[in-house]
N, C-alpha and C positions, 0 to 999 in steps of 0.2 A: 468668520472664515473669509479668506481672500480669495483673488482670481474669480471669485463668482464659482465659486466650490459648493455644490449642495450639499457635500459630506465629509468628513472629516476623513473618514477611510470605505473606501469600495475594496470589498475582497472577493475576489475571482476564485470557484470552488466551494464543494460544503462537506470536503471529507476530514482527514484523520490532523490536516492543516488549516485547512482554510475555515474550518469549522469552527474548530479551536479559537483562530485568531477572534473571528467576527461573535463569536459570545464572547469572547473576555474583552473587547475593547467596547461593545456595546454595553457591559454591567458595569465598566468604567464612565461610561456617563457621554460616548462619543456616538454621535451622527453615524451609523454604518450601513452600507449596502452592501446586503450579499447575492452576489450572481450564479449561478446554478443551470446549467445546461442542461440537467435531468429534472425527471417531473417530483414533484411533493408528495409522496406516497407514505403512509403510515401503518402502526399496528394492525388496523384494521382490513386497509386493504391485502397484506400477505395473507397467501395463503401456501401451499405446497406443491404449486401448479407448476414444475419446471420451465416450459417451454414460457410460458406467456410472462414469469419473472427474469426469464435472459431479456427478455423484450422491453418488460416495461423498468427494467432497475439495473442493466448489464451496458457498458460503452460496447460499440460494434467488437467484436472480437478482430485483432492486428495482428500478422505474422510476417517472421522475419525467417529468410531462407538461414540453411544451415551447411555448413561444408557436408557435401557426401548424399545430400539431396533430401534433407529432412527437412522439417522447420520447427521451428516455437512459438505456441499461441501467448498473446498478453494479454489476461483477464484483467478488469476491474470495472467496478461501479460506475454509471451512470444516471444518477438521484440525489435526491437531500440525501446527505449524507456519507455521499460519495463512498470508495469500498466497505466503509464500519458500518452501513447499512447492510454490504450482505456478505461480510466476514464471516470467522469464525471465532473474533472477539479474542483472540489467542495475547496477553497483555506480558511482554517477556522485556525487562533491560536489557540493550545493548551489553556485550560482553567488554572488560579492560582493552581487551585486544583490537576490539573490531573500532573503538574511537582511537587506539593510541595510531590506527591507520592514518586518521583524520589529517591530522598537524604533517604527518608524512607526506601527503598528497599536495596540500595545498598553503601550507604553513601556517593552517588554524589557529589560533590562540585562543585567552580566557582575555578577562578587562585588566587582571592584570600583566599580561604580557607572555606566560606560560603554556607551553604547551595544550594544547585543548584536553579534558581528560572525561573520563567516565564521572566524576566528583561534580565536574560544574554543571554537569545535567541531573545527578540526583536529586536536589531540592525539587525539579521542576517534576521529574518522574513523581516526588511525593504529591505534591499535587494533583496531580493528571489523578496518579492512584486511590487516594484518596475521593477526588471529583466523582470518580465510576463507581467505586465499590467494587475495585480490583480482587478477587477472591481464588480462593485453591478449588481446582476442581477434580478431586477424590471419588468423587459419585463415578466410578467406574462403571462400561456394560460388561455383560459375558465377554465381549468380542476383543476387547482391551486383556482381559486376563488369558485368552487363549493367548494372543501375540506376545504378552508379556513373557510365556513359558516360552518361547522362542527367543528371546531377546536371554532370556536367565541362562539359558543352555550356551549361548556364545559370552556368556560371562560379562555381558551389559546388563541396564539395570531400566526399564521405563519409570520415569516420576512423573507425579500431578504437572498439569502444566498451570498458570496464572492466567486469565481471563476477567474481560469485564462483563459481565455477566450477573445477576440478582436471581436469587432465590426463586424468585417465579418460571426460572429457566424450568422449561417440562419434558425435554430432551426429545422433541418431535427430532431433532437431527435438520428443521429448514432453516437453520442460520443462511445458506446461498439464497434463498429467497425470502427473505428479509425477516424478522423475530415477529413471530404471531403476539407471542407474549408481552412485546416490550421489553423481555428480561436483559435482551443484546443493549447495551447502553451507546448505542452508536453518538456521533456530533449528533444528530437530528433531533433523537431525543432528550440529548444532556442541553449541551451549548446551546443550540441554536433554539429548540423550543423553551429552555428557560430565558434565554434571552428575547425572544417571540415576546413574550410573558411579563414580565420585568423590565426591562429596557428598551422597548421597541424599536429591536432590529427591523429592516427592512428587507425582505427577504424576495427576490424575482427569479421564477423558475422560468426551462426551460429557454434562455436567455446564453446563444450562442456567443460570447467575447471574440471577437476577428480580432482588435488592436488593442496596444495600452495606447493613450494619448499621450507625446512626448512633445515637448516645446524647451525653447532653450529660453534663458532665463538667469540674467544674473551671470554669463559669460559658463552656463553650464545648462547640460539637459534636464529638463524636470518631467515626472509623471505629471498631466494633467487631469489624467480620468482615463477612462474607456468608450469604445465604441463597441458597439453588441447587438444581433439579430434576434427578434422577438418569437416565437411561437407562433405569428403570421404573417411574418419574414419583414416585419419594420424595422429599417434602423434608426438605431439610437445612440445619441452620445451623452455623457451623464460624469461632469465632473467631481474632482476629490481632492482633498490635499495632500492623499496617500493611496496609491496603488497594492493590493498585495498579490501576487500571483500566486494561488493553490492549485490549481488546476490538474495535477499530477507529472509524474516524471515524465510522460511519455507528450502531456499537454501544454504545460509549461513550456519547455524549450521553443517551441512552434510558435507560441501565443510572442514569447520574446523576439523570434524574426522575424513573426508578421510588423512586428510594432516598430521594427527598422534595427533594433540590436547589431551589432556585429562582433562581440568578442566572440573570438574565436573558438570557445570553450561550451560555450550554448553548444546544447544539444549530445557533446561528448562526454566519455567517461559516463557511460550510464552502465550500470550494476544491473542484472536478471536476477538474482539468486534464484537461479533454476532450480525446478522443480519435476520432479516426478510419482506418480503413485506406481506402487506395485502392490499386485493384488495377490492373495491366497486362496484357493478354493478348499473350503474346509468339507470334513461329510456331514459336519449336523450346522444346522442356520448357528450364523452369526448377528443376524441384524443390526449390520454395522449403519446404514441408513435410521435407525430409530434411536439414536444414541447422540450428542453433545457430540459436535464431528470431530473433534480430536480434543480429546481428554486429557493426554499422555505425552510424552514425548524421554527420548533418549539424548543424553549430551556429553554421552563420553568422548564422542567426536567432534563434537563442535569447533577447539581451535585448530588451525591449518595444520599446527604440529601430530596434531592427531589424526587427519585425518582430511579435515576439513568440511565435514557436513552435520544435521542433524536430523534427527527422523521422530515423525510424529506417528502417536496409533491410536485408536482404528480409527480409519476412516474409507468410505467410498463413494463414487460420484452418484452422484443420480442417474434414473436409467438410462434417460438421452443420452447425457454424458458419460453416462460407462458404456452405452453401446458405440456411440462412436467415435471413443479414444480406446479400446482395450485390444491387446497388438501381444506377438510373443514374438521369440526370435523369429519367422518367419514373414513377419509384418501385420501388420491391420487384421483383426478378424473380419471374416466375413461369411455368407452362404452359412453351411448347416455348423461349420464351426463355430459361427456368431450367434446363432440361435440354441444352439449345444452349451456354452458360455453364458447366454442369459435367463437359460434357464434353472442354473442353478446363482443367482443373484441375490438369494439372501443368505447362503451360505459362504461369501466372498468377505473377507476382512482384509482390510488395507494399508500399509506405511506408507506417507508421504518423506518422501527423502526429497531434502532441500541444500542445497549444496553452496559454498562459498565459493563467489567467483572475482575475478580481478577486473571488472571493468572495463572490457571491451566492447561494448556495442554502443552506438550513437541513433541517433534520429536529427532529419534531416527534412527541408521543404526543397523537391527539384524544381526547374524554370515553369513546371507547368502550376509550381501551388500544391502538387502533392505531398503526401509525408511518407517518407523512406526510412527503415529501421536497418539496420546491417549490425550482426552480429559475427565475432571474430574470437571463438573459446580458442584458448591456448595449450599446450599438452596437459598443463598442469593442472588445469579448470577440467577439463575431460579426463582425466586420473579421476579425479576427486567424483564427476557424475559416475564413471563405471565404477569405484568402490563404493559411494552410498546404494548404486540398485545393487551391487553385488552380497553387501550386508544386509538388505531388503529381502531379499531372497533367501538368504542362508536361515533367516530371521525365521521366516513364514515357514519352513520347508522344517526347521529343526520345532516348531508348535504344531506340525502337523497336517500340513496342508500338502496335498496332494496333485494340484497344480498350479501355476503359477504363472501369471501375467505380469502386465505392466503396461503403462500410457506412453505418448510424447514427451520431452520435455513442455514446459507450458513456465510461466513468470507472472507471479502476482504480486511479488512484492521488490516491482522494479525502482529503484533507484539510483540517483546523482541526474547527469544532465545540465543540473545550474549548480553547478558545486558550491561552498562556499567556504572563504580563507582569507588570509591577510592578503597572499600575493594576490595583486592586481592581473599579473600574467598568466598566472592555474585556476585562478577562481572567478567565477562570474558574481558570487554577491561578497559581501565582509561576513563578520562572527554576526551581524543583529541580522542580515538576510537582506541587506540593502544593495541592489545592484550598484557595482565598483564605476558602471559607465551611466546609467541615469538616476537623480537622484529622487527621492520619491519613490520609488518602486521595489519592492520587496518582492521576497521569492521566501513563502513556509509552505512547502509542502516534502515530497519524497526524496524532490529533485536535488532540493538541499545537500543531501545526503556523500563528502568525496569518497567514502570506498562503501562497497558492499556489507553491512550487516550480516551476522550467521542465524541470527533469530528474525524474528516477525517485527518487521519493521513502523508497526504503527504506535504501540505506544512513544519509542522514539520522535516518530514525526511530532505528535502530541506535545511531548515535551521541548520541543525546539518550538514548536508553534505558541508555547507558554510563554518561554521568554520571549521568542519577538513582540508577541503583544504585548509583554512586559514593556520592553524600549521602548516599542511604539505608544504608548499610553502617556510615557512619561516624556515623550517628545510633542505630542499631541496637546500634552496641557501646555507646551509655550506658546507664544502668538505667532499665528502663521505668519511670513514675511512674504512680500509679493518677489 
């Protein structure tokens, strides 16, 4: 290695990208460091303890104001493993539709010159699939088949959904607090502890990234490494001959202006595919809590021409979380209506309605270093959120349920931000994830992503995190140049 590189590749992140990358480049036989801003927690340690799993496996929770004086929370993972540590494991391809957006946006292509399509990611989907032991999950609860007779009555239809997931799954229902079982097949314990294992990745938690290290070189800028704050607040700098940033949609763009970036597209064009639950209150127990949290799911709606959303069943939050997001027309529950509501909390069964939106929200650092989120739903994106909860509701109410809630919007499977495409001027990286303006430095993770997905965006990431490490493997075996 040259430049005085201790590694061939430092990858920033250990989720549904970053994960990915650094076990397949380390089984290739390359120097890797993975950095991880959350702690190393395992099987062992989960248990079903809500409040003390937001803390030890949850990033701070982020919200973005909403026209008309709402907001939107943005969940996701902070640990090995990053969110497929405390997913729901939900393993769906990207729709024709939702990649043919792709080349639209940014004028993506394939290698050989063609439009980007659904085809040149399936080889990698077969993989990833194969990798987890991607499986149907049919193992229906009671609570799935009451919502299903609501869904049947409005002339939709719920089917198994795909998950990665292993037979040991016991349907405790704590996928959000991380798989007691092991059964969840998150990066932690596929990639990155087989690569632990076999390949001796290098793995540093709890390990804050502030910069990428940029130097010019060669009459162009190159990644040199990272600089990163330890667990007892040391800095550290720690070269590489490749950069890859995972860090997520909302991390990535930031991590890029810290590190001096300026195309203009960092940070925008970031997709929510917002989300909402709406609850039922049925008269006999549901225990949709003790159940595989979404089993099901409906996709009559799924493309725009239909409708534009998808809805998953049953599911419901945890108590905390259902007590302090469950709201009806009148706003928030609260006083004896809150306590009247949780008390009947095992007879609640829930749709998540997830809605396809166009990419209007960005993220931003102002003069002080802070990070700013502005969201900007347009008529048509707000059409598409009131008919998914309106079909939510019709759903619960035609199986029987007697009254009927619903949450905030909220965004867990946020994406774009570092888009990526041919044009130099819409995209911040190319098709292999290489930033257009430093070279060296890669972006696999959500942020990737130029238009919003209608499904669960993480096998997706997976399979673009396939191929980068593809390239990067086989650019890695030429000799580095200074």
């Amino acid at each position: 290695m040259s430049g005085g590189a201790e590694f061939d590749a430092i990858v920033v992140g250990s989720g549904a990208g970053g994960g990915v990358v650094a076990g397949e480049l380390a089984q290739c036989g390359l120097r890797v460091l993975l950095l991880e801003a959350g702690r190393h927690l395992k099987a062992d340690d989960f248990r079903r303890w809500e409040v003390k799993a937001n803390h030890d496996l949850f990033a701070p929770t982020r919200f973005a104001p909403l026209a008309g004086g709402d907001v939107i929370a943005f969940l996701g993972g902070r640990c090995v493993g990053g969110t497929t540590t405390i997913n729901t494991k939900v393993a769906l391809r990207a729709h024709e539709e939702d990649i043919a957006k792709w080349h639209a946006a940014t004028g993506l292509t394939n290698d050989e010159g063609e439009a980007f399509s659904r085809a040149d990611l399936d080889p990698y989907y077969d993989r990833v699939e194969k990798l987890l032991g991607v499986r149907e999950r049919s193992d229906w609860g009671p609570c799935v088949h009451t919502v299903q007779a609501g869904f049947r009555a409005l002339g939709a239809e719920l089917e198994p959904v795909m998950s990665y997931t292993d037979p040991n799954c016991m349907n405790y229902g704590s996928c959000l607090q991380g798989c007691p079982t092991g059964a969840g097949k998150s990066t932690m314990n596929t990639y990155i502890a087989w690569a632990q294992e076999r390949a001796g990745l290098e793995l540093r938690t709890q390990a804050q990234v502030e910069r990428v290290l940029v130097e010019p070189r060669g009459g162009r800028l190159h990644a040199a490494g990272v600089e990163y704050i330890d667990a007892a607040g040391e800095r550290h700098q720690v070269r590489a001959r490749v950069v890859v940033a995972a860090a997520g949609a909302l991390a990535t763009p930031p991590l890029l202006r810290r590190s001096g970036l300026a195309h203009p597209a960092i940070g925008r064009h970031i997709g929510l595919h917002p989300a909402r639950l709406v609850y039922g209150l049925f008269d006999t127990p549901q225990d949709s809590h003790r159940v595989y949290p979404i089993s099901a799911h409906c996709m009559k709606f799924q493309r725009d021409a239909d409708g534009g959303f998808v809805l998953e069943a049953s599911t419901v939050m945890d108590p905390v979380a259902f007590a302090t997001t469950i709201r009806d027309a009148d706003g928030p529950l609260w006083g004896d209506r809150l306590v009247e509501a949780l008390r009947g909390y095992r007879r609640f069964a829930g749709v998540l309605a997830m809605v396809n939106d166009d990419n209007h929200a960005s993220i931003a650092i102002d003069a002080d270093g802070a990070e700013r989120i502005a969201v900007d739903l347009q008529p048509p994106e707000l059409a598409r959120i009131d008919a998914a909860q309106r079909f939510a509701r019709d759903a619960l109410a035609a199986a029987g349920a007697r009254r009927i809630y619903h949450t905030g919007l909220f965004s867990t499977h946020t994406q774009g931000g570092c888009r990526m495409g041919d044009d130099p001027a819409r995209a911040v990286v190319d098709r292999n994830g290489e930033s257009h303006e430093v070279r060296g430095l890669f972006v696999a993770d959500a942020s990737l992503v130029p238009r919003t997905m209608s499904v669960n965006p993480s096998l997706t990431v997976m399979a673009l995190a396939t191929r980068i490490a593809e390239h990067l493997a086989l650019r890695l075996e030429q000799p580095a140049h200074a």
